[in-house]
C-alpha positions in Angstrom: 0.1 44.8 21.3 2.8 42.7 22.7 1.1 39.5 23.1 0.1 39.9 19.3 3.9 39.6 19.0 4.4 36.6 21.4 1.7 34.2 20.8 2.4 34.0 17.2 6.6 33.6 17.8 5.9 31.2 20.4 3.1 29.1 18.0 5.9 29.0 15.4 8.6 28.3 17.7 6.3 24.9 19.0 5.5 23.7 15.4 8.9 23.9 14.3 9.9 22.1 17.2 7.5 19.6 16.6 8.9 19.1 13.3 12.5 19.3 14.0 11.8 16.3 16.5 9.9 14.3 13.9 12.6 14.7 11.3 14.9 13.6 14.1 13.1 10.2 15.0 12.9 9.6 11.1 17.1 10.3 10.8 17.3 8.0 13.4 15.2 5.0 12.6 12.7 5.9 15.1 10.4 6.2 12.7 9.9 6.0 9.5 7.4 7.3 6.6 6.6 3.8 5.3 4.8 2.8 8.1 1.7 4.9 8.8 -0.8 4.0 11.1 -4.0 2.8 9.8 -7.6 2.3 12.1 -7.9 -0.9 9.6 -5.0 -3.1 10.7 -6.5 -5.8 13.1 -10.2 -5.1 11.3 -11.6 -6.9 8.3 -10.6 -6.2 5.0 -13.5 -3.7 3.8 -15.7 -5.4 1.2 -15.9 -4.2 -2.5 -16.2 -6.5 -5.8 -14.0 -4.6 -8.5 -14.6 -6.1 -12.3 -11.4 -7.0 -14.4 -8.8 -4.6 -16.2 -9.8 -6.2 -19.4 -12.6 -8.3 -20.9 -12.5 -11.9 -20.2 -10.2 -11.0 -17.4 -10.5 -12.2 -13.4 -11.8 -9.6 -11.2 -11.3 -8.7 -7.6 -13.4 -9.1 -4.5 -12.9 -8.8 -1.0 -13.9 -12.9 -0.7 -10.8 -13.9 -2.9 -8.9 -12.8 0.5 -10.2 -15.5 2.2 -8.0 -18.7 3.1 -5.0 -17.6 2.4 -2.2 -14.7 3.6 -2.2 -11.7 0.7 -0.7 -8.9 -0.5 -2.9 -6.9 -1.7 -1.4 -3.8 -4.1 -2.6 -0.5 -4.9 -1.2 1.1 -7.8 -1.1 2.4 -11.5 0.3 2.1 -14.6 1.3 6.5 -14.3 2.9 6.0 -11.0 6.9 6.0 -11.2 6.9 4.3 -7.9 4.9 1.6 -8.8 7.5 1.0 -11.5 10.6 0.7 -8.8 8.8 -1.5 -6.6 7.3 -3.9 -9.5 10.5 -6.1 -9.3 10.2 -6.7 -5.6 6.2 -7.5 -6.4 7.6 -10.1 -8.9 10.3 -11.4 -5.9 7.3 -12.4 -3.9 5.0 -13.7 -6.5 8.3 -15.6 -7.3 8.5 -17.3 -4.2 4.8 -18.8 -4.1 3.4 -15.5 -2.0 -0.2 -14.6 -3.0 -0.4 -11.0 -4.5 -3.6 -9.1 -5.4 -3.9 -5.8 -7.2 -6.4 -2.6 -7.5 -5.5 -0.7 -10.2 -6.4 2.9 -9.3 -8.0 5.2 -11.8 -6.4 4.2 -14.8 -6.6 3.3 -18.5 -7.3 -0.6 -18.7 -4.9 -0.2 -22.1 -1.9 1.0 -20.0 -2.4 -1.1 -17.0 -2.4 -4.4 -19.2 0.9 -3.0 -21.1 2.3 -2.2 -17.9 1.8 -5.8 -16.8 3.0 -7.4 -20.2 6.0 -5.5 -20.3 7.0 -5.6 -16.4 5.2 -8.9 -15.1 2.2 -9.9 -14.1 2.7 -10.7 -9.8 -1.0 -10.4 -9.4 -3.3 -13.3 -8.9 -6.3 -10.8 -10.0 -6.7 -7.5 -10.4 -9.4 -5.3 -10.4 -9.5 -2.2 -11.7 -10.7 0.5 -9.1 -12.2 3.1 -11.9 -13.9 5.4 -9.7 -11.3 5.7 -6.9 -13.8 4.7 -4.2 -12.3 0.8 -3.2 -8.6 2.9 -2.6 -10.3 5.6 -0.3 -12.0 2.4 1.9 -8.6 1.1 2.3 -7.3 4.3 3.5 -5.0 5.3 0.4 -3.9 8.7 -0.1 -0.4 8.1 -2.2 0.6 5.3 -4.5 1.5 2.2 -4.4 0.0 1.6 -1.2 0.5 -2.1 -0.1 -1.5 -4.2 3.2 -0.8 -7.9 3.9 -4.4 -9.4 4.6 -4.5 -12.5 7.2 -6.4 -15.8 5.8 -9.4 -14.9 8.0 -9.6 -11.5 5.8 -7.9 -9.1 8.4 -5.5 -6.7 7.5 -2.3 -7.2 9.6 0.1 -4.4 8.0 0.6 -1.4 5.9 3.4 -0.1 3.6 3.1 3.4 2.1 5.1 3.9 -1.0 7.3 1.6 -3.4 8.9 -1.7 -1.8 12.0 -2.5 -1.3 14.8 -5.2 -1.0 15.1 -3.7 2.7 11.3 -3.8 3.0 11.1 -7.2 1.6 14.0 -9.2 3.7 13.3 -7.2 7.0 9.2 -6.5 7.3 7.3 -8.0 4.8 8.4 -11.7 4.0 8.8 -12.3 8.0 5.4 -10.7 8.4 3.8 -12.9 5.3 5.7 -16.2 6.7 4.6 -15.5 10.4 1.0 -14.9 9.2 1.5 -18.2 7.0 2.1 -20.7 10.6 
């Protein structure tokens, strides 16, 4: 009877240690929930061939990553966050860095209004309809964004909406290292 008492106090006692440690290492910059591990940074790029938010539009496929250091963002016209970090997208696109989008599960109407009425960053976008292209690169919460080498490799990983922090202090020296 009493280790039916113990093991379970002890159990909770470990996990909320655990926890109380990682909440620690995120107060203190240790780490941080924008930068997730993934198994794909260092491999290729995994291959896909998404067709065009609208008709007549460009299309996106895993060769256009090829030559040249991208960014390549997952998002959706329904996600707030996408919103907050559109302006940072535009920054980049701005300063001659190659952006690429897969619009995740969304109405082709509202991801073109989103784009007319915020900015198009994107050198193409393809529209990810059934969800699967976003589960190959590993996303699970929106915007997700990776910076691809010119060889097709993916070098990095943000999780969530950009910002000017993110921009100034990860990913424009990442892009510009990537780019010599």
């Amino acid at each position: 009877m009493r280790n039916a008492v113990i093991i379970p106090i002890c159990t909770l006692l470990s996990l909320v240690g655990i926890f109380g440690l990682y909440l620690w290492q995120i107060g203190t910059g240790q780490k941080s929930l924008n930068h997730l591990p993934s198994t794909l940074i260092n491999k290729p790029a995994p291959r896909f061939n998404l067709p065009p938010i609208n008709r007549g539009g460009k299309g996106f496929s895993t060769k256009m990553l090829r030559g040249n250091v991208s960014l390549v963002n997952i998002w959706a016209s329904w996600c707030i966050p996408c919103r907050v970090e559109h302006p940072y997208l535009m920054k980049l696109a701005q300063d001659g860095f190659s952006i690429y989008g897969i619009n995740y599960k969304d109405d082709p109407k509202n991801a073109n209004t989103f784009l007319k009425v915020l900015g198009n960053p994107y050198r193409a976008v393809g529209a990810d309809h059934s969800g699967l292209t976003s589960i190959d690169w590993g996303v699970y919460g929106y915007p997700e964004t990776f910076i691809v080498d010119s060889n097709g490799y993916i070098r990095y990983r943000h999780v969530g909406p950009l910002s000017e922090t993110d921009l100034s202090n990860t990913i424009q020296p990442i892009l510009k290292r990537l780019e010599n």
